[in-house]
mmCIF file of the N, C-alpha and C atoms, coordinates in Angstrom:
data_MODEL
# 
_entry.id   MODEL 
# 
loop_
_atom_site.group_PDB 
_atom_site.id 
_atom_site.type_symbol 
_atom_site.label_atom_id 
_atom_site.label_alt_id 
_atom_site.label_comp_id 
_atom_site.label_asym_id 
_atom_site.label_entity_id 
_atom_site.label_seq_id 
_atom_site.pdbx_PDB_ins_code 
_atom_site.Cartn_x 
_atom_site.Cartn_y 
_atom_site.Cartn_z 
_atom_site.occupancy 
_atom_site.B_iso_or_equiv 
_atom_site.pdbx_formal_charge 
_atom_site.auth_seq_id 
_atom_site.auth_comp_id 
_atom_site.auth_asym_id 
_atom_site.auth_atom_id 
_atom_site.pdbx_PDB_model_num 
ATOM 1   N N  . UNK A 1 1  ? -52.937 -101.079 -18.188 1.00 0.00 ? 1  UNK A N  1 
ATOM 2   C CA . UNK A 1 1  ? -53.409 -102.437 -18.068 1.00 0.00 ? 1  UNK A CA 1 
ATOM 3   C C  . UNK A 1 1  ? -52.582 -103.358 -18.967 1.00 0.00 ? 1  UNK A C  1 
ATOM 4   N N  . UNK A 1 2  ? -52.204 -102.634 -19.923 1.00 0.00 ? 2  UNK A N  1 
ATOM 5   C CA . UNK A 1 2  ? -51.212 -103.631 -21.304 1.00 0.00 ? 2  UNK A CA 1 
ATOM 6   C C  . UNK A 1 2  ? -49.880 -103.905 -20.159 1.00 0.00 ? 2  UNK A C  1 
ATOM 7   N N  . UNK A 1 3  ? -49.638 -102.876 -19.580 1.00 0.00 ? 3  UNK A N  1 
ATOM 8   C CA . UNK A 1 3  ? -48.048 -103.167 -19.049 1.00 0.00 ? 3  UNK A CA 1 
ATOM 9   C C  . UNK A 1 3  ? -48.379 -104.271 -17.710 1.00 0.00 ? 3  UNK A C  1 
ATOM 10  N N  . UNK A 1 4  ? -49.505 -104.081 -17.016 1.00 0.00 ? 4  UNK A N  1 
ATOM 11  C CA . UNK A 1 4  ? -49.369 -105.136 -16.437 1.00 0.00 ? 4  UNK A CA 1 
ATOM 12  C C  . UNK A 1 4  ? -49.864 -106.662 -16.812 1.00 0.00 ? 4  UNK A C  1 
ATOM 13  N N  . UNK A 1 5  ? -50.531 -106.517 -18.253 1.00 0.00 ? 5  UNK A N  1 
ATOM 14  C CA . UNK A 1 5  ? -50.606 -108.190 -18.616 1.00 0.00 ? 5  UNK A CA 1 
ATOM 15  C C  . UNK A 1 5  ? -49.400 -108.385 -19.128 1.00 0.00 ? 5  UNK A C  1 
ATOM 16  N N  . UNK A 1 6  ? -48.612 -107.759 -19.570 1.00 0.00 ? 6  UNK A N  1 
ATOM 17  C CA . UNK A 1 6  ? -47.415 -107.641 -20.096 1.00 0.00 ? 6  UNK A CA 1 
ATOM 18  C C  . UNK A 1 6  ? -46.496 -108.356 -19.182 1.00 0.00 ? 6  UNK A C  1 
ATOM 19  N N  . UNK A 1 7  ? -46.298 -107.501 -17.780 1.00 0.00 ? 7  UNK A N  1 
ATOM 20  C CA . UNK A 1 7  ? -45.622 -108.232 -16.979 1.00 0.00 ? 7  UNK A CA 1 
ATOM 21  C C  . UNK A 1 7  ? -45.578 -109.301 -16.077 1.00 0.00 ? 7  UNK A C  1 
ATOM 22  N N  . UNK A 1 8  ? -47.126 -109.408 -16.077 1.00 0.00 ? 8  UNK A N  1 
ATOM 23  C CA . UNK A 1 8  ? -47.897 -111.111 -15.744 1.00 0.00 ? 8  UNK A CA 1 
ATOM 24  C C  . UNK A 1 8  ? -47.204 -111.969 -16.578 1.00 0.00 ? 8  UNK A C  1 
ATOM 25  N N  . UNK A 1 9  ? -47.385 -112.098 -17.851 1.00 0.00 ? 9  UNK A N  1 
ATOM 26  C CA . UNK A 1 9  ? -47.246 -113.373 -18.279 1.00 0.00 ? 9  UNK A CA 1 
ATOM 27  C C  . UNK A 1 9  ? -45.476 -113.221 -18.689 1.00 0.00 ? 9  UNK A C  1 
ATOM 28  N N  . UNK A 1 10 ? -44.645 -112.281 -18.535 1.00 0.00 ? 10 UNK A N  1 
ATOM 29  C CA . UNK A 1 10 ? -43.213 -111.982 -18.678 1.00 0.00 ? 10 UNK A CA 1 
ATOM 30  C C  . UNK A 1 10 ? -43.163 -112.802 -17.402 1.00 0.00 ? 10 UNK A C  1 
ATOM 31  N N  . UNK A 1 11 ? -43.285 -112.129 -16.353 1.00 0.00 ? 11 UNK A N  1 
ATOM 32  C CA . UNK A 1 11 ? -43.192 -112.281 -15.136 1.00 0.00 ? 11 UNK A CA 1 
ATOM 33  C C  . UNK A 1 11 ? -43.818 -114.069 -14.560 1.00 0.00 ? 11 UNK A C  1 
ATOM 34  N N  . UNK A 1 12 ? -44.399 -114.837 -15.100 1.00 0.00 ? 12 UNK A N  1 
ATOM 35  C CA . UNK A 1 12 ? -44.488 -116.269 -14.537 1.00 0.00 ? 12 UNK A CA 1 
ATOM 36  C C  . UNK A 1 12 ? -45.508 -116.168 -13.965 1.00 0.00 ? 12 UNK A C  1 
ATOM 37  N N  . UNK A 1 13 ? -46.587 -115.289 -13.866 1.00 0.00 ? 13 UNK A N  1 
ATOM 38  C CA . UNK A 1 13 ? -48.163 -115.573 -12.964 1.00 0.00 ? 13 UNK A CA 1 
ATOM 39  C C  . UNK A 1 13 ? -48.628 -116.410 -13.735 1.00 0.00 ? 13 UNK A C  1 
ATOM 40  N N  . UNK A 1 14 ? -48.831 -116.278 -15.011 1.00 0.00 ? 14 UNK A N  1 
ATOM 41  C CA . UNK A 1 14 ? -49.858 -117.109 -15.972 1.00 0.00 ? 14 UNK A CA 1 
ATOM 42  C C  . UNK A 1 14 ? -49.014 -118.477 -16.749 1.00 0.00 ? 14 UNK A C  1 
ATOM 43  N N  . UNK A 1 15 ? -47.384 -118.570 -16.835 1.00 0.00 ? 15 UNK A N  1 
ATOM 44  C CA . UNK A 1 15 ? -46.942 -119.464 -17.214 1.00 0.00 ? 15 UNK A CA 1 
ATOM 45  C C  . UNK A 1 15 ? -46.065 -119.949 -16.042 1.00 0.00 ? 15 UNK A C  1 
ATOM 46  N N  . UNK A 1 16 ? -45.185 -120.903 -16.108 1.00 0.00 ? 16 UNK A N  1 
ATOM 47  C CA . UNK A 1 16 ? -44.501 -121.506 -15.485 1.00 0.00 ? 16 UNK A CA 1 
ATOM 48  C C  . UNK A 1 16 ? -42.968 -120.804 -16.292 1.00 0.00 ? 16 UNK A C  1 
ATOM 49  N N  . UNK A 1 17 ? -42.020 -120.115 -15.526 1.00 0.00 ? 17 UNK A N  1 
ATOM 50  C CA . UNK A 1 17 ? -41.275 -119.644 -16.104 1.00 0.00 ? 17 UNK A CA 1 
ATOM 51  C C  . UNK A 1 17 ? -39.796 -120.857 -16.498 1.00 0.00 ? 17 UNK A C  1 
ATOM 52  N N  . UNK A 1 18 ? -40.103 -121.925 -16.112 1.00 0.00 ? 18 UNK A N  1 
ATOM 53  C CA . UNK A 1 18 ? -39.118 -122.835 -16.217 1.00 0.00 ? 18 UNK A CA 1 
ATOM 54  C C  . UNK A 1 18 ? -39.141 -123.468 -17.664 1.00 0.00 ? 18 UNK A C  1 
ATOM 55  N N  . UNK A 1 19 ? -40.802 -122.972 -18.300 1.00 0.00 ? 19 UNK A N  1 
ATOM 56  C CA . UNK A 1 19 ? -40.555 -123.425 -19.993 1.00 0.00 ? 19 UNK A CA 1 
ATOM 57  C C  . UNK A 1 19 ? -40.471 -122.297 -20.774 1.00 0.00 ? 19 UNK A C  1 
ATOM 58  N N  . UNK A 1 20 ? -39.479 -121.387 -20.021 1.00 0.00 ? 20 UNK A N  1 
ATOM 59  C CA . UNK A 1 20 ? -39.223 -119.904 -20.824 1.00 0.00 ? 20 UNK A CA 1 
ATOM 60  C C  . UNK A 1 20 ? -37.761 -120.612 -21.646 1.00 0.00 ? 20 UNK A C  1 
ATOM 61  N N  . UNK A 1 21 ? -37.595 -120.157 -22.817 1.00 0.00 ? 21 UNK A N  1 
ATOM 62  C CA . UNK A 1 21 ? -35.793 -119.874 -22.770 1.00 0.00 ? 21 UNK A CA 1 
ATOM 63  C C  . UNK A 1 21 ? -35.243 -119.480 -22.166 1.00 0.00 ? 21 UNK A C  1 
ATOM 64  N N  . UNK A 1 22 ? -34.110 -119.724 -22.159 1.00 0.00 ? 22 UNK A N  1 
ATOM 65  C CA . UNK A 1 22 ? -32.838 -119.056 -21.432 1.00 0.00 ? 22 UNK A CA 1 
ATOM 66  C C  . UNK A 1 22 ? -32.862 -118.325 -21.389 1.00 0.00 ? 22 UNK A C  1 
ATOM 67  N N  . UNK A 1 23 ? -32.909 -116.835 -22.191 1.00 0.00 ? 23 UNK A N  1 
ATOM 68  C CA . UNK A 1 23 ? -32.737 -115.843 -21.931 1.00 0.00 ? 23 UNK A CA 1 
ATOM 69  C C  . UNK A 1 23 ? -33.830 -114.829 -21.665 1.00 0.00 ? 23 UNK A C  1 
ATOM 70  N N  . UNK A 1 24 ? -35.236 -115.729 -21.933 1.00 0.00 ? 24 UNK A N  1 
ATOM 71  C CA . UNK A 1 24 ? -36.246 -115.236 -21.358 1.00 0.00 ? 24 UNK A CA 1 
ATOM 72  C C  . UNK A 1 24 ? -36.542 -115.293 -19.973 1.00 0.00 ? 24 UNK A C  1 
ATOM 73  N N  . UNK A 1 25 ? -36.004 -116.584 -19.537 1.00 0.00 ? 25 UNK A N  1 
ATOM 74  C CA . UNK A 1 25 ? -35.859 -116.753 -17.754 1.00 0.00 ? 25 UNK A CA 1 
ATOM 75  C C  . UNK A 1 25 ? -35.041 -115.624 -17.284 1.00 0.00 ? 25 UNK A C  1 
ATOM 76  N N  . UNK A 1 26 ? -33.752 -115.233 -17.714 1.00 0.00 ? 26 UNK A N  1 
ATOM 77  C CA . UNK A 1 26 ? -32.833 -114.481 -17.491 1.00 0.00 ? 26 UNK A CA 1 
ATOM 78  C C  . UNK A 1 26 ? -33.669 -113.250 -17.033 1.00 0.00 ? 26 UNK A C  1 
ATOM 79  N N  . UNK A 1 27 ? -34.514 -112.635 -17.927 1.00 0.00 ? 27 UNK A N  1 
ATOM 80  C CA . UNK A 1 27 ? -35.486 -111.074 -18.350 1.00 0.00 ? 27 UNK A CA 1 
ATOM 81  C C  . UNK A 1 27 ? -36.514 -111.275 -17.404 1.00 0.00 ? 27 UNK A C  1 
ATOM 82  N N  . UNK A 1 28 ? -37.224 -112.654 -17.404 1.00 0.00 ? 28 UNK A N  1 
ATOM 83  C CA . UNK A 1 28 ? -38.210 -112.701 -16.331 1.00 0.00 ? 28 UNK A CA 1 
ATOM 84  C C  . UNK A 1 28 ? -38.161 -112.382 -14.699 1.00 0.00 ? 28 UNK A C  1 
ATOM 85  N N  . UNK A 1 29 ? -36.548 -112.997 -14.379 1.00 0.00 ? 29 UNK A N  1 
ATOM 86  C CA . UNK A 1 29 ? -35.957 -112.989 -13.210 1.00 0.00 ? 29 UNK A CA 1 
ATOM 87  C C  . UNK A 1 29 ? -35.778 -111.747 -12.813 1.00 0.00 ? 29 UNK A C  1 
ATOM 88  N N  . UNK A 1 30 ? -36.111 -110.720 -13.431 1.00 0.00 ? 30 UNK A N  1 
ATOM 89  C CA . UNK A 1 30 ? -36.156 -109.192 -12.923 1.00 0.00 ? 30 UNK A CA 1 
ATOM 90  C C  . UNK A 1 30 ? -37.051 -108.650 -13.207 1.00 0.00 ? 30 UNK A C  1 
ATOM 91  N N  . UNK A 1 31 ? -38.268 -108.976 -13.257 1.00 0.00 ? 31 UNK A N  1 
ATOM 92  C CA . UNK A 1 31 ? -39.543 -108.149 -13.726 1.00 0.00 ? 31 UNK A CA 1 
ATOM 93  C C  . UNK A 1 31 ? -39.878 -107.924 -12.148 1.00 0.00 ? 31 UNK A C  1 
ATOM 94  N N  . UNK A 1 32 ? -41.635 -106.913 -11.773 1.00 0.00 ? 32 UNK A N  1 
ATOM 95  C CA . UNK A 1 32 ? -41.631 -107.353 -10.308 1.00 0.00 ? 32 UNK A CA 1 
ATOM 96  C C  . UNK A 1 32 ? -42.553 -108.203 -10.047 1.00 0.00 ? 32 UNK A C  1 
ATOM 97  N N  . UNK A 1 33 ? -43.419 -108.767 -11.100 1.00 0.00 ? 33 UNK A N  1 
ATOM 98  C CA . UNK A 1 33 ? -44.091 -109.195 -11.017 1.00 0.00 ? 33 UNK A CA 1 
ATOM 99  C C  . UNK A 1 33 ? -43.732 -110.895 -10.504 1.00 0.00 ? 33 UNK A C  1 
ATOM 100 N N  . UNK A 1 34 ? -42.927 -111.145 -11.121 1.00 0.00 ? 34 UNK A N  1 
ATOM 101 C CA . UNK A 1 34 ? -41.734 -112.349 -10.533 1.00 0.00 ? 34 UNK A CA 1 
ATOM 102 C C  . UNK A 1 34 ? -41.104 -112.149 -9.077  1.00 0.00 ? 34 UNK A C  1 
ATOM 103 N N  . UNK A 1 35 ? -40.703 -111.143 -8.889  1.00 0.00 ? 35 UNK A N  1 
ATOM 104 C CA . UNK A 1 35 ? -40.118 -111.019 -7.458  1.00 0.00 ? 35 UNK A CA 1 
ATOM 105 C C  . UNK A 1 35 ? -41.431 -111.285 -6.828  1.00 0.00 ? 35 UNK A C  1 
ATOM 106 N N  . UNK A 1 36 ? -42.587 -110.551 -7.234  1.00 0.00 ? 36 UNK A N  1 
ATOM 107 C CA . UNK A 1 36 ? -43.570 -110.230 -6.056  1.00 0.00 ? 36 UNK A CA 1 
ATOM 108 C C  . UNK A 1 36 ? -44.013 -112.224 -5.667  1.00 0.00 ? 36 UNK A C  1 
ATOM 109 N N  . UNK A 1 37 ? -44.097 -112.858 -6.787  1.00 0.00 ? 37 UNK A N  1 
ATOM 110 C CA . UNK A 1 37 ? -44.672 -114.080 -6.603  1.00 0.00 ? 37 UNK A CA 1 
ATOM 111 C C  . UNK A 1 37 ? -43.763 -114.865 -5.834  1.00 0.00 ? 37 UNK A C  1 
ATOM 112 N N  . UNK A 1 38 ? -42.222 -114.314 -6.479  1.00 0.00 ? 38 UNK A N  1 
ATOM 113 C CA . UNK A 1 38 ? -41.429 -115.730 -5.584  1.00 0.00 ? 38 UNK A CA 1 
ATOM 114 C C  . UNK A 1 38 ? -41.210 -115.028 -3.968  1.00 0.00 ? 38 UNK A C  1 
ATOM 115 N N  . UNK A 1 39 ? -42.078 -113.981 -3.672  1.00 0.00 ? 39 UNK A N  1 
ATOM 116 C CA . UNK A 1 39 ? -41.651 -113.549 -2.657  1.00 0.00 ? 39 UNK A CA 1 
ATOM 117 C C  . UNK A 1 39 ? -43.028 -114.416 -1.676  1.00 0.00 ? 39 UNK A C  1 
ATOM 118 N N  . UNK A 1 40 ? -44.071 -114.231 -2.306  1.00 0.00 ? 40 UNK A N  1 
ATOM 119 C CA . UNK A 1 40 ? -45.340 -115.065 -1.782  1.00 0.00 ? 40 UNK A CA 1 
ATOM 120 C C  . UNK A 1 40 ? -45.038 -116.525 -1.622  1.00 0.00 ? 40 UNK A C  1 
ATOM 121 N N  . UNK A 1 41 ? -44.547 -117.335 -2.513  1.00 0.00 ? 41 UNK A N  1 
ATOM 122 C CA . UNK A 1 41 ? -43.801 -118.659 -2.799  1.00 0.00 ? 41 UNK A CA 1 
ATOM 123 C C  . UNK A 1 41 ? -43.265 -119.398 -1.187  1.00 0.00 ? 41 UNK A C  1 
ATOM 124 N N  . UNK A 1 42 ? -41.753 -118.065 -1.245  1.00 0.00 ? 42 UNK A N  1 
ATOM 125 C CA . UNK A 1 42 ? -40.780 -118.627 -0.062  1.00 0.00 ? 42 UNK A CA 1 
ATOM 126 C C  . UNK A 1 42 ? -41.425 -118.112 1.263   1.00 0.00 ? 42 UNK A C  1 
ATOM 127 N N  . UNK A 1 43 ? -42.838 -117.367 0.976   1.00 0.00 ? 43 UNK A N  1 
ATOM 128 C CA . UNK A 1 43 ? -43.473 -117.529 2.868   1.00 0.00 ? 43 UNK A CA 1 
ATOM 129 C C  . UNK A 1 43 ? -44.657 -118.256 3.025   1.00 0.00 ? 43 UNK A C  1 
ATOM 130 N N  . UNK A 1 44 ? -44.786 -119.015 1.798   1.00 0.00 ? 44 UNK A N  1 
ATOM 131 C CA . UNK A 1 44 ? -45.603 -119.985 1.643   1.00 0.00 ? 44 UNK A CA 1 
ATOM 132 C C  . UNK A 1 44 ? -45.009 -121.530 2.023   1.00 0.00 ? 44 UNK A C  1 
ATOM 133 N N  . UNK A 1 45 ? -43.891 -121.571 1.644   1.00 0.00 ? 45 UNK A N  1 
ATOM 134 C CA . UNK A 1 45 ? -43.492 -122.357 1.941   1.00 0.00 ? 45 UNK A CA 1 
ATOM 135 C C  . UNK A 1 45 ? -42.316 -122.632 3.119   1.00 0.00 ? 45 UNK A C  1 
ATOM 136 N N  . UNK A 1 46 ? -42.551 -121.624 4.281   1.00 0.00 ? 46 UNK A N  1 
ATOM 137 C CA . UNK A 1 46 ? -42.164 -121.055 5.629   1.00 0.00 ? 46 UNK A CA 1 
ATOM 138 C C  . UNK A 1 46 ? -41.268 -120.460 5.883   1.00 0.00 ? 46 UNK A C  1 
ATOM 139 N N  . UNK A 1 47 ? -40.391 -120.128 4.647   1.00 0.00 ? 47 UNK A N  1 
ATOM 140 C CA . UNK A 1 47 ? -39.419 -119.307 5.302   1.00 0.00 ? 47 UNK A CA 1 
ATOM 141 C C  . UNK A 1 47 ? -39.429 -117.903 4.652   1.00 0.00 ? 47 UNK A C  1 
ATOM 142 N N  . UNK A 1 48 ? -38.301 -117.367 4.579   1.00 0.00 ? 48 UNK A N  1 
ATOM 143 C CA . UNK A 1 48 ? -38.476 -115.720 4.211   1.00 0.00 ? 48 UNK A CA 1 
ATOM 144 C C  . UNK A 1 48 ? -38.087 -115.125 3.332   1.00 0.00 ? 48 UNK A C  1 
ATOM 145 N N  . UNK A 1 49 ? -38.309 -114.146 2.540   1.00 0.00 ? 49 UNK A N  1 
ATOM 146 C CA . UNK A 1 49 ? -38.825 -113.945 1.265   1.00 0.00 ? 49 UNK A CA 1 
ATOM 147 C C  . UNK A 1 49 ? -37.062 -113.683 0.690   1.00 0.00 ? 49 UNK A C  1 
ATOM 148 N N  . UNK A 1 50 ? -36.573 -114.161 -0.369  1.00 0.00 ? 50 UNK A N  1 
ATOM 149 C CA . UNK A 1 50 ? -35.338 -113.322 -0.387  1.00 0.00 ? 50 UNK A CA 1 
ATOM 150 C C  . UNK A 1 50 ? -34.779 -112.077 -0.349  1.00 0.00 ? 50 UNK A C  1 
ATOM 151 N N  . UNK A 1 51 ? -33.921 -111.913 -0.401  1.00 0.00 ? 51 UNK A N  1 
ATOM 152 C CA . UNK A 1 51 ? -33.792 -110.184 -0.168  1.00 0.00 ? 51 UNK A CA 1 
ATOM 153 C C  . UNK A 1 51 ? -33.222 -109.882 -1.363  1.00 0.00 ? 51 UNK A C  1 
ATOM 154 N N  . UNK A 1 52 ? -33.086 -110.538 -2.575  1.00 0.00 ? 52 UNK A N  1 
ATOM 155 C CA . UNK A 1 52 ? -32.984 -110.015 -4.107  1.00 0.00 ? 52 UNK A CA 1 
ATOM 156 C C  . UNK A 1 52 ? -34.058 -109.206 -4.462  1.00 0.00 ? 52 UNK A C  1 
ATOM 157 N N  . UNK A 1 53 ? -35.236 -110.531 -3.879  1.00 0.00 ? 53 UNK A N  1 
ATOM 158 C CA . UNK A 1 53 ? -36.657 -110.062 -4.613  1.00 0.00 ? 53 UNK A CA 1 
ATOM 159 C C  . UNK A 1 53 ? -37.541 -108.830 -3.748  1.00 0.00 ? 53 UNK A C  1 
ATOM 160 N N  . UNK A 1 54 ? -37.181 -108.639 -2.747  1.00 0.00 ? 54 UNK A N  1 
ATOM 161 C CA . UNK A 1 54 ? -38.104 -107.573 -1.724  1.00 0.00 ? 54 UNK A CA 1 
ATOM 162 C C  . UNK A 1 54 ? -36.956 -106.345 -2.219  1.00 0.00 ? 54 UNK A C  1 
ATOM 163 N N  . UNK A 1 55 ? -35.698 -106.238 -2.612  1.00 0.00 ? 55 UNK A N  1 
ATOM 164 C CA . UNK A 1 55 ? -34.808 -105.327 -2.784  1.00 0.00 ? 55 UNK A CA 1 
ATOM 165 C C  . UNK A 1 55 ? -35.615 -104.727 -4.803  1.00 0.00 ? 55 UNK A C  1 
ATOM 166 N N  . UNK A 1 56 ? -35.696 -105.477 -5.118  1.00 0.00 ? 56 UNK A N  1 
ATOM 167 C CA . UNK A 1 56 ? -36.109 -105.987 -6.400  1.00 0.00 ? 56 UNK A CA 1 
ATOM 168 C C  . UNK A 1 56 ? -37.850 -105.373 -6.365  1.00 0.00 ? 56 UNK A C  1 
ATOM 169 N N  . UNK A 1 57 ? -38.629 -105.431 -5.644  1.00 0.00 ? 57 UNK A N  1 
ATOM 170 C CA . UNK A 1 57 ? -39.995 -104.998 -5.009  1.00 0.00 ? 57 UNK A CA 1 
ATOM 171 C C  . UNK A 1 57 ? -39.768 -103.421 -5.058  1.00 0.00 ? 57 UNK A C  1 
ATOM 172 N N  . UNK A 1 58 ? -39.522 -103.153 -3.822  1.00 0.00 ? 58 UNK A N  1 
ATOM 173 C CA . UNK A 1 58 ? -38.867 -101.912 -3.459  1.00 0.00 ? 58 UNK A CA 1 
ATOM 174 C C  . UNK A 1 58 ? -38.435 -100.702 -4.283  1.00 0.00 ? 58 UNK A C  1 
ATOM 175 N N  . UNK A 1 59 ? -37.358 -101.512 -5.151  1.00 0.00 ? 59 UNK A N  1 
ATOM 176 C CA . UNK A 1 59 ? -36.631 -100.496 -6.405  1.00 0.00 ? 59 UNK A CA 1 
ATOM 177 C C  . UNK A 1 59 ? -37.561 -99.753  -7.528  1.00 0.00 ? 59 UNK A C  1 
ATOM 178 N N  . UNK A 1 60 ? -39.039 -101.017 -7.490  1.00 0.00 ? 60 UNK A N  1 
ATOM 179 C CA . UNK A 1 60 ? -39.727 -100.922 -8.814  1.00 0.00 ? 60 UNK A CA 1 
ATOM 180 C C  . UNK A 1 60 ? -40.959 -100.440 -8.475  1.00 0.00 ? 60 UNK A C  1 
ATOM 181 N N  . UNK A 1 61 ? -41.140 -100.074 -7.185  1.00 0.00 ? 61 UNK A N  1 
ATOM 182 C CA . UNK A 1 61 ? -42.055 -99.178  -6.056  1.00 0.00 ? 61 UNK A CA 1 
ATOM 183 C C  . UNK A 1 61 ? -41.338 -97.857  -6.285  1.00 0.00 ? 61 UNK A C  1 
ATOM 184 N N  . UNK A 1 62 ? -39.986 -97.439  -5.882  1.00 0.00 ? 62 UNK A N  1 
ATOM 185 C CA . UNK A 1 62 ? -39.821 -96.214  -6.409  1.00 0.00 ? 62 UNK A CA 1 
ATOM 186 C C  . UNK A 1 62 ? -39.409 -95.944  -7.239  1.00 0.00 ? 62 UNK A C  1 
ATOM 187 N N  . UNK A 1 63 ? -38.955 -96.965  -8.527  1.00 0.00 ? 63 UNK A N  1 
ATOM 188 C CA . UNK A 1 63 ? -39.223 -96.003  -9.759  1.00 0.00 ? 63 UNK A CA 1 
ATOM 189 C C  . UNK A 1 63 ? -40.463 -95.873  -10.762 1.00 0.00 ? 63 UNK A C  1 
ATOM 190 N N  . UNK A 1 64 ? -41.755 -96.634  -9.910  1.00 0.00 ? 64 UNK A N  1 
ATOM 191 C CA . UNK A 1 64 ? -43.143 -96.499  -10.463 1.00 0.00 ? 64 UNK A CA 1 
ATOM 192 C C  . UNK A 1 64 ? -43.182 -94.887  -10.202 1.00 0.00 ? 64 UNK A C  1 
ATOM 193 N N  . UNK A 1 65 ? -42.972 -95.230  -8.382  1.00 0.00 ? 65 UNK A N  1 
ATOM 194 C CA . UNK A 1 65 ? -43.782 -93.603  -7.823  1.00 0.00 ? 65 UNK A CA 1 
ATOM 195 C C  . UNK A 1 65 ? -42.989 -92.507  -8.478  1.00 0.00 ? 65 UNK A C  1 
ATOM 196 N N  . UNK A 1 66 ? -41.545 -92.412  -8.772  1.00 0.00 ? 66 UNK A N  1 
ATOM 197 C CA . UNK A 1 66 ? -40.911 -91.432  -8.820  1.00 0.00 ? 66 UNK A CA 1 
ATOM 198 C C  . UNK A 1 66 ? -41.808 -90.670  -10.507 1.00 0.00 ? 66 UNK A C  1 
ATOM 199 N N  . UNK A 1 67 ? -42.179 -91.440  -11.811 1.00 0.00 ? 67 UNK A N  1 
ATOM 200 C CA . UNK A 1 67 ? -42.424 -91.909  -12.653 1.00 0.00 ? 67 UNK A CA 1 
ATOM 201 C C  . UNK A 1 67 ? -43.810 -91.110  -12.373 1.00 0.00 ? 67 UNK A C  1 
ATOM 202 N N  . UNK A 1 68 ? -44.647 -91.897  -11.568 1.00 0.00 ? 68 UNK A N  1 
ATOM 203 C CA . UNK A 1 68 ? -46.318 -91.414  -11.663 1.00 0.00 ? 68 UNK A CA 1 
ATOM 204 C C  . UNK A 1 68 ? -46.529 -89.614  -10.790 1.00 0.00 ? 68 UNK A C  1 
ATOM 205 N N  . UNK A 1 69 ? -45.420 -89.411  -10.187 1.00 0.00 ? 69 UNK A N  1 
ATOM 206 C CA . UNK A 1 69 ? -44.910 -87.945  -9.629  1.00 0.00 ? 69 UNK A CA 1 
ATOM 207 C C  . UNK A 1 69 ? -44.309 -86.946  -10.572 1.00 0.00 ? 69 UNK A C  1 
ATOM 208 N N  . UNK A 1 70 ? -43.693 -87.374  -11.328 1.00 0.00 ? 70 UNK A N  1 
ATOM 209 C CA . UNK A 1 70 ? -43.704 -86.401  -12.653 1.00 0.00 ? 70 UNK A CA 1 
ATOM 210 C C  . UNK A 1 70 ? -44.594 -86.348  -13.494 1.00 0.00 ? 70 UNK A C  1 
ATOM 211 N N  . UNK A 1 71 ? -45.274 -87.610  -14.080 1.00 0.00 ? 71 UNK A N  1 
ATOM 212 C CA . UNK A 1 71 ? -45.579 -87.012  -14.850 1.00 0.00 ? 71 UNK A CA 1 
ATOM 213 C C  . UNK A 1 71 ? -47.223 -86.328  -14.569 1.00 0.00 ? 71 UNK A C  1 
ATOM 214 N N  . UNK A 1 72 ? -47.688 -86.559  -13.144 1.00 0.00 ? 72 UNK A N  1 
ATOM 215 C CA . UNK A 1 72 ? -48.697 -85.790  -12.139 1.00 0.00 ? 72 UNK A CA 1 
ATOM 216 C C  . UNK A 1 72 ? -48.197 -84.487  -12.447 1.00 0.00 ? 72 UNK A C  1 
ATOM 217 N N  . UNK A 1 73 ? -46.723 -84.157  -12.071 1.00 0.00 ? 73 UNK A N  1 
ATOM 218 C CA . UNK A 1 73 ? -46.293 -82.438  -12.076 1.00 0.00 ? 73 UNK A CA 1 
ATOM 219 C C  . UNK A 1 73 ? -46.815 -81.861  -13.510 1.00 0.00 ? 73 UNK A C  1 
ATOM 220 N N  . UNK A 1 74 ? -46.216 -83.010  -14.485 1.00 0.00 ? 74 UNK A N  1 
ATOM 221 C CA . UNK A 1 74 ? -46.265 -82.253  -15.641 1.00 0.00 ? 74 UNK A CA 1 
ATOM 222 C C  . UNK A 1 74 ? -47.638 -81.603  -16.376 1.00 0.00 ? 74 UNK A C  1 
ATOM 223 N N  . UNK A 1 75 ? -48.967 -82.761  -15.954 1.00 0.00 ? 75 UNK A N  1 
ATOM 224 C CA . UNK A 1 75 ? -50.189 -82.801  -15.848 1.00 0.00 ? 75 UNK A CA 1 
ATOM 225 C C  . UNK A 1 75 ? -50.896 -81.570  -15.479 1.00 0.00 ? 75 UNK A C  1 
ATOM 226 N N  . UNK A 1 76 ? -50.280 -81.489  -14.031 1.00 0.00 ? 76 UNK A N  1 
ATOM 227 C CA . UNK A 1 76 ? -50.969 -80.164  -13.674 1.00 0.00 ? 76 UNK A CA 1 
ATOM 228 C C  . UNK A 1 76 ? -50.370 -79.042  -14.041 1.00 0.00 ? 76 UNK A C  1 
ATOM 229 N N  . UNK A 1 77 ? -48.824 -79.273  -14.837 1.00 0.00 ? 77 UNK A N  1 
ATOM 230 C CA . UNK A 1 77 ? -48.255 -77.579  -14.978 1.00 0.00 ? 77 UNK A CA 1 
ATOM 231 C C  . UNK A 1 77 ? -49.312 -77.069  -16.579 1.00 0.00 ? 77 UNK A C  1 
ATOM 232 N N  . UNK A 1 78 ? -50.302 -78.371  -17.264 1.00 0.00 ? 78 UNK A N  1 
ATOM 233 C CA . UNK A 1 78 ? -50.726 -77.899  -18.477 1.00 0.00 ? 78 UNK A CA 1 
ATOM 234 C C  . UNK A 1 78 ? -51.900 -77.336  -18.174 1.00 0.00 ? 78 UNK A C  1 
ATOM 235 N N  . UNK A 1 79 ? -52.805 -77.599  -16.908 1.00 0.00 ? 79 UNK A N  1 
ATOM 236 C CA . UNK A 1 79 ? -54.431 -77.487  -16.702 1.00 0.00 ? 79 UNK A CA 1 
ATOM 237 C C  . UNK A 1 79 ? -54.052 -76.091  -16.079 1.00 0.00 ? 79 UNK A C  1 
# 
């Protein structure tokens, strides 16, 4: 739950990332929590989602799952 308030408010759900610093915009611009919003954003506002941010989605989908699959293996190699 820490990592995802973590990446909420990294990520621009709870702030406006345009009064980040520079190099915090930079860090924000790759969280997924940022992709996931500006992906809601550009089909909100009719057109289609970029393909940075759905590529950007995607990547951080399988290195969650790859991530929650080990350490499941490792889990059950102790019980």
């Amino acid at each position: 739950m820490l990592v995802y308030f973590g990446l909420s408010m990294l990520g621009g759900l709870w702030l406006p990332v345009t009064n980040f610093p520079g190099w915090l915009k930079d860090i924000a611009s790759w969280t997924p929590t940022h992709a996931y919003a500006a992906m809601g954003q550009a089909v909100e506002a009719g057109g289609a989602p970029p393909a940075k941010d759905v590529l950007l989605v995607v990547g951080y989908l399988l290195l969650f799952t790859a991530v929650a699959a080990r350490l499941y293996r490792r889990d059950t190699l102790k019980a």
